[in-house]
N, C-alpha and C positions, 0 to 999 in steps of 0.2 A: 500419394498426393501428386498433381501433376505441378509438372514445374512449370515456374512464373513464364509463360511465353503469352506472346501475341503472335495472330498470323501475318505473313508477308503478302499482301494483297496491291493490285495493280494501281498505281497513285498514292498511295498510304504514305504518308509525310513521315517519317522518326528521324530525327534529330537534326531538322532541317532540308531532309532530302528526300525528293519522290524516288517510288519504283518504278523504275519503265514499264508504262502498260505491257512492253512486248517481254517483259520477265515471263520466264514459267516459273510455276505457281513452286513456294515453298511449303514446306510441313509446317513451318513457325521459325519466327527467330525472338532473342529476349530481348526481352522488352526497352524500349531504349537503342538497341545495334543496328550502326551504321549501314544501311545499303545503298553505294555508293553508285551513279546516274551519270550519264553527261557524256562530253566531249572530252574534258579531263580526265576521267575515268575511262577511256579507253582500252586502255593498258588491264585495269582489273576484268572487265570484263572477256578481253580476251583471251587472256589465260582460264577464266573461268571456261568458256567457249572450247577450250583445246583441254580442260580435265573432263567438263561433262563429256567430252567424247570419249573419252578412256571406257567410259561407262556400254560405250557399243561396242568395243575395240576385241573383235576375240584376241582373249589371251588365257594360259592358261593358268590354272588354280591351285596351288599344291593345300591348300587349308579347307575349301569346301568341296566336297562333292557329296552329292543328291543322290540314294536309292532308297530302294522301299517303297513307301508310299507317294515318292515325289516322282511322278511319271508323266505331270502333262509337261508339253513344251515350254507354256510360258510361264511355270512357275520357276521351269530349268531358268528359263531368260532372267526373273528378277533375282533366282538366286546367285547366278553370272554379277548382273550387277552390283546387287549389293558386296559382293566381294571385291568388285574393283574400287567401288565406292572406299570400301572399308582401306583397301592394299594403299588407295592415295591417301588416305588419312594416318596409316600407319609410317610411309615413307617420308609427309609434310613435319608431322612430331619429332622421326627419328636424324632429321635431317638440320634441325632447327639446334644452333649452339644455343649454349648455356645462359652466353652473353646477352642473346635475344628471348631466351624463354618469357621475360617477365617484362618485355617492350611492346608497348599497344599499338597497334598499326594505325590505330586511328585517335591518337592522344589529345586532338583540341574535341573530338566528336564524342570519344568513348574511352576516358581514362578509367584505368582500375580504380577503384573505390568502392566505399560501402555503400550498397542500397539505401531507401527510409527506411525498411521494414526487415533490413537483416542481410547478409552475406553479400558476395561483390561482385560488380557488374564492369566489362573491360571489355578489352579487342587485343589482349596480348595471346601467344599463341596459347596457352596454357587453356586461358579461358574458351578460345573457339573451341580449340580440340575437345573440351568438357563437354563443351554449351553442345555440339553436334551428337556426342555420342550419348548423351544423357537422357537426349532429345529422341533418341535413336531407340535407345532402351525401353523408353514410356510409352515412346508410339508402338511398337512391337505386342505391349501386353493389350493397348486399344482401349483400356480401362474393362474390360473381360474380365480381367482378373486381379486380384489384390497384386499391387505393384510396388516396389521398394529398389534402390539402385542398392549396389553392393556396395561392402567398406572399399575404400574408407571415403567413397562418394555421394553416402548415407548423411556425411558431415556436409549438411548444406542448409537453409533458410528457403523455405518456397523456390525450392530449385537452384538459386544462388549460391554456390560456394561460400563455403567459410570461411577456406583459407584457397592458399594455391597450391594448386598438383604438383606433382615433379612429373617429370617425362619419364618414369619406368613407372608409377601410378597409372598413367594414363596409354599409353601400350600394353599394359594390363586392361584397363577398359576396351579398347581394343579387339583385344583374345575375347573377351568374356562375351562383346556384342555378335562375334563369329557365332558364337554357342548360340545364343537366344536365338539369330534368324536360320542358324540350321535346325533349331526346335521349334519355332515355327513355320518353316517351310515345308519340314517332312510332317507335319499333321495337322498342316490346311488340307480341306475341304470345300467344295463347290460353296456349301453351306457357309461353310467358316469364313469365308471370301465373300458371302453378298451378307453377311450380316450390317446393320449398320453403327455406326459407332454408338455408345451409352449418352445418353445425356451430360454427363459429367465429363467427358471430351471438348475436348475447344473446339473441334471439329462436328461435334454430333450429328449424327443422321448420315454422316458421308460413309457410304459402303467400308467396310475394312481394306477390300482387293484395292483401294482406290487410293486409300493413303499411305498400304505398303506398295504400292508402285513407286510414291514419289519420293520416300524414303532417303534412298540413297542419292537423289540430287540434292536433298540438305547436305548430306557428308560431303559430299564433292564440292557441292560451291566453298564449304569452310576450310576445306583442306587446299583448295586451289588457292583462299586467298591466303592463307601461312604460305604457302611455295612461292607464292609471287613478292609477297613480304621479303621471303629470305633472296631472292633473285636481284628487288631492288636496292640488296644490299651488299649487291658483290658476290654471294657465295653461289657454289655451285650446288644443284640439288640432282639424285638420281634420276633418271632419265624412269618417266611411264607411260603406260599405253596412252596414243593419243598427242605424246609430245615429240616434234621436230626430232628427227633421226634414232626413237626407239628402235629399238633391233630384238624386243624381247629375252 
């Protein structure tokens, strides 16, 4: 079952706030999450700005590498990305105290609580770090294939969480999303790349190569905005490709 999202589209109001026409485009966010606009909001976008760059940033990869069947260039390139996408998502979790795991970034827009219709909807870090790789997960099978998330992220309502993750749950999620886009990276095909999505996708009819391109900029805007969460609160977060004075 695909989880409860809407797509992120240019003007599209949620929860009082437009998306800047000059957004690029996202895979989906849930339903209801804040994507914050503006002059005040400078600050979130700018770190957004300096993680998508991480995303072109050679660096290198000790979790994925590509043989076999994976030999054209630019499948190399999105499998580059998606790993850094993944490496800021894994460092934004790992980096996040305990204190803040269960603090919503955006508490007048998007507190934690229960749905109408089942499981809970938030902006603490717990829940981005799901809501992205969950997201991540589903889009990968395309609706192709019978699709299910693994335990114990199985325990959810039309995509919404049951309960909340702990942070070794979800660096678990993590690892396992590395597996999925290395099994589908090493057996795409030309074919398997202009297919277009099933009907029963939110996206339908948009080619497959089209929506695993954009993939891993879902992961990175959500992992960027945990890192700037924990920044505006004093602490220190590991340095990654793309940010002021990385050194690799």
């Amino acid at each position: 079952m695909e989880p409860s999202l809407e797509p992120c589209t240019p003007g599209r109001v949620v929860t009082g706030r437009a998306f800047p026409s000059a957004q690029i485009p996202r895979p989906a966010v849930a339903s209801g999450e804040p994507c914050r606009s503006g002059a005040a909001d400078t600050r979130w976008g700018d770190a957004l700005s300096a993680a998508r760059a991480c995303v072109h940033v050679s660096a290198r990869s000790a979790d994925m590498r590509y043989t076999g069947s994976v030999s054209n260039a630019f499948v190399q390139s999105m499998a580059h990305n998606f790993e850094q996408a993944l490496r800021l998502m894994d460092a934004a979790l790992t980096d996040c105290p305990d204190e803040l795991w269960q603090t919503d970034l955006w508490p007048d827009e998007a507190p934690t609580a229960p749905t109408p219709h089942g499981g809970l909807h938030g902006s603490a870090p717990w829940f981005l770090g799901y809501h992205a790789l969950n997201t991540l997960d589903y889009d990968l099978a395309g609706e192709f294939e019978p699709w299910a998330p693994p335990q114990p992220f199985d325990d959810n309502t039309y995509g919404f969480p049951n309960r909340r993750f702990t942070k070794p749950e979800l660096l678990g999620y993590v690892d396992w999303c590395r597996g999925r886009v290395r099994q589908t990276l090493d057996g795409l095909t030309e074919e398997m790349a202009a297919r277009p999505l099933p009907s029963a996708h939110r996206y339908h009819g948009m080619l497959f190569a089209v929506i695993a391109g954009s993939m891993p900029l879902h992961v990175v805007e959500h992992a960027a905005q945990i890192r700037q969460f924990l920044t505006a609160a004093g602490l220190r977060v590991q340095p990654m490709p793309g940010d002021r004075g990385y050194t690799g």
